[in-house]
DRENGUNU-516492 format. One record per residue (C-alpha): x, y, z. Coordinates in steps of 0.5 Angstrom, whole numbers, plus 500, padded with zeros to 3 digits. Layout:
XYZ;...
This chain:
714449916;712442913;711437917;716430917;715425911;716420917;716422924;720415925;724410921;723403924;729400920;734402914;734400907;739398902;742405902;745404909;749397904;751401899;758400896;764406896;767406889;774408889;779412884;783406881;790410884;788410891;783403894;783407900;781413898;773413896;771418892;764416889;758413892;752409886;747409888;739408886;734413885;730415891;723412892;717415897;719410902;727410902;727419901;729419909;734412908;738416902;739422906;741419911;746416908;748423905;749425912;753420915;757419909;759426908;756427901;758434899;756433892;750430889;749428882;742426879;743423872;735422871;731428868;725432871;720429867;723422870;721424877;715423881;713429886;710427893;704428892;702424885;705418888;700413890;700407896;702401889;707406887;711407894;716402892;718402885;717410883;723415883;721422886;723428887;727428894;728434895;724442897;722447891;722452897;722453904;724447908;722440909;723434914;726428911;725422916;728423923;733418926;736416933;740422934;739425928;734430925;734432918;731439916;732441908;732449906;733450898;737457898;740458891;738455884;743457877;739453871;745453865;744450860;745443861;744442868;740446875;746447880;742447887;745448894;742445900;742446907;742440912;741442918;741437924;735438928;738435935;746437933;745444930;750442926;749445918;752442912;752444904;751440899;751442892;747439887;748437880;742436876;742434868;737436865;737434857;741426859;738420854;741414855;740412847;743419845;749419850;754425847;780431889;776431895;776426901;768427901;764421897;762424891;754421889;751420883;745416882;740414876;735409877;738403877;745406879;750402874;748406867;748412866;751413873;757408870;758413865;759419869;763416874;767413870;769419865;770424871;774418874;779420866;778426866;781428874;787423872;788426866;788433870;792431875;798429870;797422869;801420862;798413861;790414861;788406860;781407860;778400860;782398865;778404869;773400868;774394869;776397877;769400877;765393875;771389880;766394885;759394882;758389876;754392871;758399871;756402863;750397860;751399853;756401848;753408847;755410853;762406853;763411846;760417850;766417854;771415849;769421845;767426852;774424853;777426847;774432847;776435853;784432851;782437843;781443848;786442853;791442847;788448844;793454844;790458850;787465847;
């Protein structure tokens, strides 16, 4: 068994200040949660938040290649640099909180071909209360060449508004779009997501990557079913 990163968390981060972003059709009902990547100091704070929020879902945007492993960080990069914040394998301690003790066990890894799908355990030290949560990882995503459940779903990148806009916004259509919703008015979609979080999509690539994403997945759905 690992060690805990941080046997005690004196103060919470920015994580704990986090807006909660809602379907355009229901403000009171949150569905997603944007957020930054983890850095070495705020790991404990992030998966604090997963817990207390009820994330059941996760959603990494950043590539493995753009995270740092714990270990290769160094004292100047504590701050700034995105790490791995999860286990390879067996299980590590993330932070312990008052009343709360967090224990992370990798138990099942499917690579497709765009993303690694993990589920990990969560297991409440004190409580001995267990949770899922299932993890989307997107390998092969490059901001300059872009192509209901009552739990918040959390999707991260970096800065927490590009890519992660993108994402967010295109699930939003998508979901409408299932549920049977005739007048789909996509920049209006938008414009409810940066009422919330300004910046939300920072380019027009990633605007056009939803626009044609969207058209697509409408070409399939209308496609005579074999």
């Amino acid at each position: 068994m690992n060690e805990p990163l941080n046997p005690k968390i004196e103060a919470r981060s920015d994580y704990n200040m986090v807006p909660l972003l809602t379907y355009d059709t229901n403000p009171r009902n949150p569905v997603y949660i944007a957020t930054i990547t983890p850095t070495v100091k705020s790991v404990p704070e992030f998966w604090l938040m997963v817990w207390e929020q009820g994330c059941v879902v996760i959603v990494c945007l950043e590539r493995i290649d753009e995270l740092k492993k714990m270990d290769e960080i160094d004292q100047f990069e504590l701050n700034d640099a995105s790490v791995k914040y999860w286990p390879n394998e067996g299980s590590q301690v993330y932070g312990s909180f008052e009343g709360l003790a967090l224990r992370f066990y990798i138990y099942s890894k499917i690579s497709l071909q765009f993303f690694l799908l993990s589920f990990i355990a969560n297991f409440n030290i004190v409580t001995n209360e267990t949770r899922t949560v299932t993890q989307f990882h997107y390998l092969t995503w490059k901001d300059e060449n872009l192509k209901e459940n009552s739990k918040p779903m959390l999707e991260f990148r970096r800065d927490g508004c590009g890519r992660t806009g993108a994402y967010i916004l295109l699930d939003l259509v998508l979901n409408r779009i299932t549920k049977g919703v005739k007048e789909i008015d996509i920049a209006a979609s938008l414009e409810h997501l940066r009422d919330q979080r300004p910046d939300m999509i920072k380019t027009l690539e990633q605007y056009e990557f939803v626009l044609s994403s969207t058209a697509e997945e409408v070409d399939a759905m209308l496609q005579p079913s074999t």
